[in-house]
C-alpha positions in Angstrom: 0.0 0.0 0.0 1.2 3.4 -1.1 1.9 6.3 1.8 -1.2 8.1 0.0 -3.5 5.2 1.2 -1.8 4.9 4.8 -2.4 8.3 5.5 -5.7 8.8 3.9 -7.1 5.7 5.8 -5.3 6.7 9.5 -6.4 10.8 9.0 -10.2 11.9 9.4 -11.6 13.3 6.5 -12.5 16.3 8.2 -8.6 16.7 8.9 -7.6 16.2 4.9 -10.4 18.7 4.1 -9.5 21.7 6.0 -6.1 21.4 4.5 -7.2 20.9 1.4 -5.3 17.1 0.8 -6.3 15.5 -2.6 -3.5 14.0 -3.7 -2.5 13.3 -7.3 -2.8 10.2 -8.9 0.4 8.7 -9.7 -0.3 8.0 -13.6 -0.6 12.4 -13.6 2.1 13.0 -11.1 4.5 10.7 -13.6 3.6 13.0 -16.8 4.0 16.5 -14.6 7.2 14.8 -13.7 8.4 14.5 -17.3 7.5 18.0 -17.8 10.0 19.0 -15.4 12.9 16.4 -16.6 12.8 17.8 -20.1 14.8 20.5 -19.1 18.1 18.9 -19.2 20.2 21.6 -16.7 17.1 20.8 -14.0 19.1 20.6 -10.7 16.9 22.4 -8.4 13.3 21.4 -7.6 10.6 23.4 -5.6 7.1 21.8 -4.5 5.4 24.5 -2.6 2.9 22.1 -1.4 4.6 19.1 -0.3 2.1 16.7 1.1 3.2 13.5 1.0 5.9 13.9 -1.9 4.5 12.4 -4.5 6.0 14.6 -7.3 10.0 14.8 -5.4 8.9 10.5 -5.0 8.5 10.3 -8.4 11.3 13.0 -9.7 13.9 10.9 -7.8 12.9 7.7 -9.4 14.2 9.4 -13.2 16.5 11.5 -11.8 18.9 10.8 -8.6 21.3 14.1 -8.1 18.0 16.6 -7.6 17.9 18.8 -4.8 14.3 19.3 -3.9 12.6 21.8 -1.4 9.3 21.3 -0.5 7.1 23.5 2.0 3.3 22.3 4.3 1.7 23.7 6.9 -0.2 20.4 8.9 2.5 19.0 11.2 0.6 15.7 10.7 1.4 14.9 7.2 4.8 16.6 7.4 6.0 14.3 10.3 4.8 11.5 7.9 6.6 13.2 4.3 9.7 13.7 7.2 10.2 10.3 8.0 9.9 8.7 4.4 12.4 11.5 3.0 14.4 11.2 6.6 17.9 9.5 4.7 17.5 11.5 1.7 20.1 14.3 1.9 18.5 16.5 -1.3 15.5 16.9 0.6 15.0 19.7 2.3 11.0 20.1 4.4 10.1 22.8 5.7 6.8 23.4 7.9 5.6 26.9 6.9 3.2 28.7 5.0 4.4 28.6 1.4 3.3 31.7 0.4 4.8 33.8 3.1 8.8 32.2 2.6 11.6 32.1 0.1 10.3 34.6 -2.5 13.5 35.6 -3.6 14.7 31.7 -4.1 14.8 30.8 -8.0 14.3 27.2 -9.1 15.2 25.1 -12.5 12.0 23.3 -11.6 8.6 24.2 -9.6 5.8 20.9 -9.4 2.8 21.3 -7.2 -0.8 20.3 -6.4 -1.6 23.6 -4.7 -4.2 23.8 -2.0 -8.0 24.4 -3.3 -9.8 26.0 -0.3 -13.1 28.4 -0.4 -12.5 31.8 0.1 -13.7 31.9 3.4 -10.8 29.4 4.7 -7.7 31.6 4.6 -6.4 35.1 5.1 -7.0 36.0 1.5 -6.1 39.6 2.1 -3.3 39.4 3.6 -1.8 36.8 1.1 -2.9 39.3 -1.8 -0.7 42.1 0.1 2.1 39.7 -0.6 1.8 38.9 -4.1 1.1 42.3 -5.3 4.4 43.8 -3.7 6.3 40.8 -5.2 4.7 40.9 -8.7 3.5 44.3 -8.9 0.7 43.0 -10.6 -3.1 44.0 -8.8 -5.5 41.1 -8.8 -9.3 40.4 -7.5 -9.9 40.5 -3.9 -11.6 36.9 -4.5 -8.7 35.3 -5.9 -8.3 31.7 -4.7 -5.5 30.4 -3.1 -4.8 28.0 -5.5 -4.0 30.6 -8.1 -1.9 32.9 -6.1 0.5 29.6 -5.5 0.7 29.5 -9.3 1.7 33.2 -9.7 4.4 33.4 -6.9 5.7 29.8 -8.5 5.8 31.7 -12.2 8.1 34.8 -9.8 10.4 31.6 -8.6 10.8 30.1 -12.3 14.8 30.3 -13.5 15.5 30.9 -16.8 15.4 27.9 -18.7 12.9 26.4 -16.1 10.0 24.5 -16.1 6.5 24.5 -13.9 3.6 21.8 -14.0 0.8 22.6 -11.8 -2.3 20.5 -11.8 -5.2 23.3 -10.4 -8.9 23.4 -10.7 -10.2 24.7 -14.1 -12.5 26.9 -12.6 -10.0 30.1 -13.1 -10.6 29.5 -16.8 -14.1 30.5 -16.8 -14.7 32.9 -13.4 -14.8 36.4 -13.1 -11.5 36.4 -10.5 -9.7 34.4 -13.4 -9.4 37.5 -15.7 -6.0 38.4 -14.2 -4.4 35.6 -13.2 -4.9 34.8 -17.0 -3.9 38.3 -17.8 -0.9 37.5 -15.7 -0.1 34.1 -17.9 0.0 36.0 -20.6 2.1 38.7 -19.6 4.9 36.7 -18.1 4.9 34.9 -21.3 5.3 31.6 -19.9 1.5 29.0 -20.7 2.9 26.1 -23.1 0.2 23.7 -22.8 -3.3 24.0 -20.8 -5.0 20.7 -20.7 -8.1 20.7 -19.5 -9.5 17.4 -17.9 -12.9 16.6 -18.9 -15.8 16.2 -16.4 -17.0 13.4 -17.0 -14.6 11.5 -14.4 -12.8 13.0 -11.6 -9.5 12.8 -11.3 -9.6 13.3 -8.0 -12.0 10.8 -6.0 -13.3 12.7 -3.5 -12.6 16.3 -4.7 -15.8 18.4 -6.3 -14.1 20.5 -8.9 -12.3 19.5 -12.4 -9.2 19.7 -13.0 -6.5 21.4 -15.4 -2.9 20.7 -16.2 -1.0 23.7 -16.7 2.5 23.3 -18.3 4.5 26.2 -18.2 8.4 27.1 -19.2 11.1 30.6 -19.2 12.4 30.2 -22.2 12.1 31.3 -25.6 9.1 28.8 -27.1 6.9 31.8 -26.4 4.7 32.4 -29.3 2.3 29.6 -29.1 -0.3 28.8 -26.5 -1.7 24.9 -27.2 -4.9 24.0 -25.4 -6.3 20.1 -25.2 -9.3 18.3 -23.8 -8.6 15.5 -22.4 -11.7 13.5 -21.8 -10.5 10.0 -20.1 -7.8 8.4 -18.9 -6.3 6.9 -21.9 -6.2 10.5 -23.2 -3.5 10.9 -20.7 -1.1 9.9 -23.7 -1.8 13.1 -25.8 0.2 14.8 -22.3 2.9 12.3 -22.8 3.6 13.0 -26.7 3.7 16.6 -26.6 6.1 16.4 -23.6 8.2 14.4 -25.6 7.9 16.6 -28.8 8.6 20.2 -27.2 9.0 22.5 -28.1 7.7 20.9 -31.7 4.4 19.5 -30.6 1.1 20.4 -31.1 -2.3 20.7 -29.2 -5.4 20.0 -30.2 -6.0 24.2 -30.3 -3.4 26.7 -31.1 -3.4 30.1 -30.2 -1.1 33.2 -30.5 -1.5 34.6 -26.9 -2.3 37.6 -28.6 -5.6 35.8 -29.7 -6.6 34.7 -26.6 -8.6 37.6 -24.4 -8.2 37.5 -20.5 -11.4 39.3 -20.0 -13.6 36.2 -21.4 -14.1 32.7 -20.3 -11.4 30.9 -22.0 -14.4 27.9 -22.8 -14.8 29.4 -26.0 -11.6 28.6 -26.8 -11.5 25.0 -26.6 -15.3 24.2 -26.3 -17.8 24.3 -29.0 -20.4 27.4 -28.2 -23.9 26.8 -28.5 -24.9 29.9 -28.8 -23.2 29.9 -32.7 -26.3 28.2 -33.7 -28.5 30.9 -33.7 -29.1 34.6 -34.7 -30.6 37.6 -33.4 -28.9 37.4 -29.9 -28.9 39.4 -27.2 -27.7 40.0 -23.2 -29.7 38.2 -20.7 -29.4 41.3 -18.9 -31.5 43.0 -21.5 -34.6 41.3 -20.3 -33.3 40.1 -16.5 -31.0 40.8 -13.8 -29.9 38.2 -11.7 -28.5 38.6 -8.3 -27.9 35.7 -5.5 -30.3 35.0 -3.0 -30.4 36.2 0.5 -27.1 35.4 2.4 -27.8 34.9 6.3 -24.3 34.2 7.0 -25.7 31.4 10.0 -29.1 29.7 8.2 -29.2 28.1 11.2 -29.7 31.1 13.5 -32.0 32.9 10.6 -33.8 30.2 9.3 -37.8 28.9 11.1 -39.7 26.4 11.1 -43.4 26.8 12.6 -42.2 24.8 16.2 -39.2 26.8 16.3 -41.2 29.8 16.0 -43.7 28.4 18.6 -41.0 27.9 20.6 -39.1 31.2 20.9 -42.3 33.3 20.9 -41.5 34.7 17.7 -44.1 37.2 16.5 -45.0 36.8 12.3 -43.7 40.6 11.6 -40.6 38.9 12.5 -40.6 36.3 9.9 -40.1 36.8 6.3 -41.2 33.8 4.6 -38.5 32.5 2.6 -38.1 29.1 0.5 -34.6 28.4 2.3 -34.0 24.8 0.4 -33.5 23.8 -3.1 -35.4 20.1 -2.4 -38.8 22.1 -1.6 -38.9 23.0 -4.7 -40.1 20.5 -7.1 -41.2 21.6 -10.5 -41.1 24.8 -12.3 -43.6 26.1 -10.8 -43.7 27.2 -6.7 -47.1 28.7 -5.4 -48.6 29.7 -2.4 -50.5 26.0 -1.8 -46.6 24.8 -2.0 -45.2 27.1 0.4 -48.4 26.5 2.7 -47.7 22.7 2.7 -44.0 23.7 4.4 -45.2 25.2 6.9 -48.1 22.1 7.6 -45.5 20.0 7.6 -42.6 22.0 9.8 -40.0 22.5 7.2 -37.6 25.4 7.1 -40.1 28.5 5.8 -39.0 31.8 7.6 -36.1 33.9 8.2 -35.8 35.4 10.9 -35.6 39.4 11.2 -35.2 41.3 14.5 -34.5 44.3 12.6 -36.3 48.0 14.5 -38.8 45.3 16.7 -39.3 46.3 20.3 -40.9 43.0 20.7 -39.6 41.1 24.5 -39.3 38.2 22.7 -37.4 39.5 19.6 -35.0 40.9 21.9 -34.5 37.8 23.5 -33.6 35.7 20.5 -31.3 38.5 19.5 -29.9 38.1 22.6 -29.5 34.3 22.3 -27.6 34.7 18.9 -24.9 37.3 21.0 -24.8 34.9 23.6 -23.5 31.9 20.7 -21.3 34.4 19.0 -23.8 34.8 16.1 -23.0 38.2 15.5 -19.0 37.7 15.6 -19.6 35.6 12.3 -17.6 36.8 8.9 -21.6 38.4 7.4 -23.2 39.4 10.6 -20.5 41.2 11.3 -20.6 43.9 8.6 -24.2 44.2 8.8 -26.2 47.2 11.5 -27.2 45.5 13.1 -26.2 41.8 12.9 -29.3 40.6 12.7 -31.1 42.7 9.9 -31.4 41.2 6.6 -30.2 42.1 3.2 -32.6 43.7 1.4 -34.1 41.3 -1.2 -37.7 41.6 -2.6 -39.2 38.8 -3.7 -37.5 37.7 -7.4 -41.2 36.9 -10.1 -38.3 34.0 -11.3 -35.7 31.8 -9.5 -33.2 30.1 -10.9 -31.0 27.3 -9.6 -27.1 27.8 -8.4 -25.9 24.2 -9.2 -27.3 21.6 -11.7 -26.6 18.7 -13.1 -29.0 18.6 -16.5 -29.2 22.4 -17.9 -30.0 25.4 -15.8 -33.6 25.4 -13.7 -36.0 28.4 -13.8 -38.8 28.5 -11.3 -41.7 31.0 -11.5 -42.1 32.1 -7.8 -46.1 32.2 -7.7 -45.6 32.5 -3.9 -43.9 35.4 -4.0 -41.6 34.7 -1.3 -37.7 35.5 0.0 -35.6 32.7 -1.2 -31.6 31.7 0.6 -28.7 31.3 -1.7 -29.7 28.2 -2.8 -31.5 30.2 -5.9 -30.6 33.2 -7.8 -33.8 36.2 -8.0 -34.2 37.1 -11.2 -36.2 40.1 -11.8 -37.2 41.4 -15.1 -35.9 44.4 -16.3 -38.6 47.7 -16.4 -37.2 49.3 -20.1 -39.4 50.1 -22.6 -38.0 46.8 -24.4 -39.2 44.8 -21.6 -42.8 46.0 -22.0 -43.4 44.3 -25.4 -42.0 41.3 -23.6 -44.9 39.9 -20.9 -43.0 37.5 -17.8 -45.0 34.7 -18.9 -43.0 34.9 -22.8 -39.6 35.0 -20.7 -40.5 32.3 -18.7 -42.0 30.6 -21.4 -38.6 30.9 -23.3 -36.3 30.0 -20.3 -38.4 26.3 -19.8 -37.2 25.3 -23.3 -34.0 23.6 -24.1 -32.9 25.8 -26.9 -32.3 28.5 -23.5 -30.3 26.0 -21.4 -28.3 25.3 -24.5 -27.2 28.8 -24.7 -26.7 29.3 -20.8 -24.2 26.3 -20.9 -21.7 28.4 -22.9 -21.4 30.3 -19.3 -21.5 27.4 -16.8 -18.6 26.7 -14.7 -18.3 22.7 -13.7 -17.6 21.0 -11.0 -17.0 17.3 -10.6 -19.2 14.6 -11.0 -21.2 16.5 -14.1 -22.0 19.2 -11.9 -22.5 22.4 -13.2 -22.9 26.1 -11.6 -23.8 29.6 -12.8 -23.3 32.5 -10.7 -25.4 36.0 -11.3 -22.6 37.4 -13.6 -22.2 34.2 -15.5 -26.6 34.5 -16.3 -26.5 38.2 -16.8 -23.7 38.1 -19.4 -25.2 35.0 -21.1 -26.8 35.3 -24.8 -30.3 34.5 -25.5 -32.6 34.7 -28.0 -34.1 38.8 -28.6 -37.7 37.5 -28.1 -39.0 41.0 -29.6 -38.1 39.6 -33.2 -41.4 37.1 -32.3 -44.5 38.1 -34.5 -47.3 38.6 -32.6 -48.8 35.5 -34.0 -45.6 33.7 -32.2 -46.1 35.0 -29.0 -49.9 34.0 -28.8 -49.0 30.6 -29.7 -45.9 30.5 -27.8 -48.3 31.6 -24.5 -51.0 29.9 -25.4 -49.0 26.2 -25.5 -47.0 27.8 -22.3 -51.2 28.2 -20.4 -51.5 24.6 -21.7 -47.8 23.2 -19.6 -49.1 24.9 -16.7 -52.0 23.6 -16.6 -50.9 19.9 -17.5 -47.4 19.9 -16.7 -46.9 17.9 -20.1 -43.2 18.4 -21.7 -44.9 18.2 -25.3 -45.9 21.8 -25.0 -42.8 23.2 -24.0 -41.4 21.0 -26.9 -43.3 22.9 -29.2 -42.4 26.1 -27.6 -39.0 25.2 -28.3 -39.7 24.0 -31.6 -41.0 27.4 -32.9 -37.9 29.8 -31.1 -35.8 26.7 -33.4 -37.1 27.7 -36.8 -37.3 31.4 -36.0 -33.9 31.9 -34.7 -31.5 28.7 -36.1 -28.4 30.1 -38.0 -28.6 28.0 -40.7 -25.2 28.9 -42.0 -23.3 27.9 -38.9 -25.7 25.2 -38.1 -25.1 23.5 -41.6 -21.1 23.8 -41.2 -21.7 22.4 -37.5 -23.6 19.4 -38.4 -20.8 17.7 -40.7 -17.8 19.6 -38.7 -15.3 17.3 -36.8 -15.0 18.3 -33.2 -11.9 20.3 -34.2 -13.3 22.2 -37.0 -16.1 23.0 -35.0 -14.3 24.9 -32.0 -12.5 26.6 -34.8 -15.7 27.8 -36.1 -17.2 28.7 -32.8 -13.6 30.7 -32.1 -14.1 32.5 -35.4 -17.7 33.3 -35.0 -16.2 34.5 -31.5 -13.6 37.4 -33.1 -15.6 38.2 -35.5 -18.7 39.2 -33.1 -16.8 40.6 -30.6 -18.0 43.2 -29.1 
């Protein structure tokens, strides 16, 4: 049994989750390796997050003289990567925060599997102090971790030297992404970007994709390659063009002058839906999404009818709110639904103290002092604690994270909602007014809408997918004022019928009709015979030449 599969069987889960441990699988950890050992003057080896040594196990098995430093932060994996590297001289461990030490060391060689930890779970500002004075490069105040590992390790890089970082892909496709991309390009330094596919995980108990970054300081600097890899024998593609570099090829190439760092780089090696059809416009010119209502401690906030009971809490205290996304069944929520929550003592209120002079009010709000409540990283910033944001009721919901196309639900309750949703709320222009809720609603049910949402998603492991309120809002759709008014009667009319039946046929023919009005027949003709290849070049093409 490997060291991976001692430690990960003798160490709570809870323990390998706070420091973010997912450790690479050897067959990746061997092709990173390789990366590194084509560079023929590689002598000096940096893995900023050491773990269990998997990369310096696996360098030292090709290459004997290397002298390796590695840095960790949990004393209970480094006492374990201490004793297994305890004889080996060319080791050097050291138990401190990676991103606060040895700055101004330079490597031949830098190999990692960085940390991937929510926002919420580090110092973020305090590391982003650090980066900018070293780089003097500003970047977004929600930056992850994982990123910032890569940036300082790009600093660190010799000339002549070689990184491989295996990150999540998310970066590629998220609004804190744009620099750290802008940053790649810059420094000059993205060879290949492989981006593993999502329909296995290559980690097994990690919720995010994954990408192999393979970067170089040398003078191979005016091509960027980019290749899906989409299973594990795909893993060879990896192998070839290490071998070939700096002559090898990706399955996309782009000058980095092509590439945009304001954009999600998905266009660039994914086919785009939305190429398929004309007359497109911004979500945001019919909708603006924003999140939901953030509490900051649901458990505090959120009320059930016996908690209620139980605390003495008045109703002009309780904002009803849908606070889960299993209460919500179809696409469709109405006041009968939200009624049967309360019948049956689920989750249905949130609790607002806010300007009540209520005894019992006061109480609870003293109750949530008393457990720290208010000491918590949202209630904190808020005056008082335990107001709430200001969210009116959204007409239209739409889900965060999905597994088969983006879910809109019309909110006939018209009720609060928790993070769990987006609030959509239709935009009052003049536009708008031609354009009744029930046609946008109508529109959003049908596939043809989800198709064209998916060129925004961001992906997660396991097939799941996520939008967040600037992903919706900058998403195409279809400019629904182009419909004849013959179109939108029908298109109601069949939309009256689903509601009433819930039968799928009707929004099939809803979809059918926004189909024939709005296909591009030119791209969908060169689409339809296209290799997977020819098609992303299309889609990248169609992508310059609408820019906006």
């Amino acid at each position: 049994m490997d060291i991976e599969k001692i430690y990960t069987k003798k160490t709570a889960l809870e323990h390998r989750k706070e420091f973010a441990q997912f450790f690479t699988p050897q067959p990746i950890a061997n092709l990173m390796a390789d990366w590194l050992l084509g560079n023929e003057s590689l002598k000096t080896v940096l893995e900023p997050a050491f773990g269990l040594g998997i990369f310096s196990r696996t360098l030292f098995k090709k290459k004997k003289n290397l002298k390796i430093k590695g840095f960790d932060i949990d004393e209970n994996i480094f006492k374990d990567a201490s004793d297994f590297f305890k004889e080996n001289q060319n080791v050097s461990l050291n138990l401190e925060d990676y991103m606060y030490n040895g700055w101004k060391n330079k490597y031949d060689g830098i190999i990692c599997n960085p940390p991937y930890l929510k926002f919420h779970d580090y110092d973020n500002k305090e590391i982003l102090k650090e980066v900018e004075s070293y780089l003097k490069f500003k970047f977004n105040g929600f930056t992850n971790l994982y990123t910032l590992f890569l940036l300082k390790s790009i600093f660190q890089l010799k000339k002549g030297g070689r990184i491989a970082y295996i990150i999540p892909s998310e970066f590629l496709n998220s609004d804190y992404g744009k620099l750290v991309k802008e940053y790649l390009l810059k420094t000059k330094t993205l060879r290949h970007l492989f981006v593993i596919d999502f329909k296995e995980n290559v980690f097994d108990d990690a919720m995010t994709t994954a990408s192999i970054l393979l970067l170089a300081n040398d003078e191979h600097n005016s091509e960027i390659e980019i290749t899906n890899i989409q299973s594990k024998s795909d893993l060879q593609l990896i192998e070839g063009y290490i071998s070939s570099y700096p002559n090898a090829k990706g399955e996309f190439t782009y000058k980095p002058s092509e590439l945009d760092a304001s954009v999600k780089w998905r266009q660039y090696y994914q086919v785009q839906n939305s190429i398929n059809y004309k007359n497109l416009v911004p979500f945001s010119t019919y909708a603006k999404v924003v999140r939901g209502i953030a509490t900051g401690a649901n458990e505090y906030f959120t009320f059930r009818k016996s908690k209620a009971e139980k605390h003495s809490i008045p109703n002009e205290n309780l904002l009803p709110c849908i606070c889960k996304s299993k209460d919500v069944k179809g696409n469709f929520f109405t006041k009968s639904n939200y009624e049967s929550l309360i019948e049956n003592d689920e989750l249905a209120y949130l609790f607002n103290g806010k300007d009540s002079e209520n005894k019992m009010v006061t109480e609870y709000i003293v109750l949530g002092e008393n457990e720290k409540v208010n000491e918590k990283y949202l209630t904190k910033k808020r005056k008082p604690w335990y107001s709430l944001e200001n969210r009116p009721p959204a007409p239209i919901w739409v889900s965060v994270f999905n597994r088969n196309g983006v879910k809109f639900i019309r909110n006939e309750a018209n009720i609060s909602n928790l993070t769990t949703f987006h609030c959509v709320y239709p935009t009052n222009s003049d536009l708008f007014s031609d354009v009744p809720i029930d046609l946008l609603f109508a529109y959003l049910l049908t596939d043809v809408a989800k198709e064209i949402f998916s060129d925004n998603r961001r992906e997660y492991g396991n097939g799941l997918k996520k939008f967040e309120p600037n992903d919706l809002n900058k998403s195409k759709m279809l400019d629904l004022s182009k419909l004849s008014q013959e179109q939108v009667e029908r298109i109601l009319n069949l939309y009256s019928d689903f509601k009433d039946t819930k039968e799928e046929q009707y929004i099939k023919q809803i979809d059918e009709i926004l189909r024939l009005e709005f296909t591009n027949a030119k791209s969908h003709t060169h689409l339809q015979f296209a290799t997977a290849k020819t098609q992303a070049k299309i889609a990248k093409e169609y992508v310059f030449a609408n820019a906006e």
